[in-house]
Steps between C-alpha positions, in 0.01 A plus 500: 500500500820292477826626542608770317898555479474856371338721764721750405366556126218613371515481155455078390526377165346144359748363327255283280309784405722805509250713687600683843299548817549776733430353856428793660161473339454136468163350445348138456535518121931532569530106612843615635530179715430293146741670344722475833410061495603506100857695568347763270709781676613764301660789787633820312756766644446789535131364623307719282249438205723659264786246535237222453406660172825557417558140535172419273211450783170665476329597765202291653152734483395397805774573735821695359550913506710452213128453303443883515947520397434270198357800270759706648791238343 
């Protein structure tokens, strides 16, 4: 894992693809440190999965809560 400046957040958008992560259940299929090596960073305040979408990120199936929001928006 390489250094991650954003221990604080938990919510992580890809800036190439517009999709968000939510790190508090990160898997293999995230590649947060690829996206961390490319300067992909996307951080959102408030740190919630409804900012990202507000912002035009979908959520990442694999990993985000805001999957089971996205019907909800």
């Amino acid at each position: 894992m390489s250094n991650r400046p954003f221990e604080e957040h938990n919510i992580i958008g890809d800036k190439r693809s517009f999709v968000f992560h939510d790190l508090s259940r990160e898997s293999e299929e995230c590649a947060i440190d690829e996206i961390v090596e490319a300067e992909a960073i996307q951080l959102f305040g408030p740190d919630e999965p409804s900012e990202a979408r507000n912002r035009g990120y979908k959520a990442h199936g694999a990993c985000s809560s805001g999957a089971q929001e996205a019907g909800a928006a």
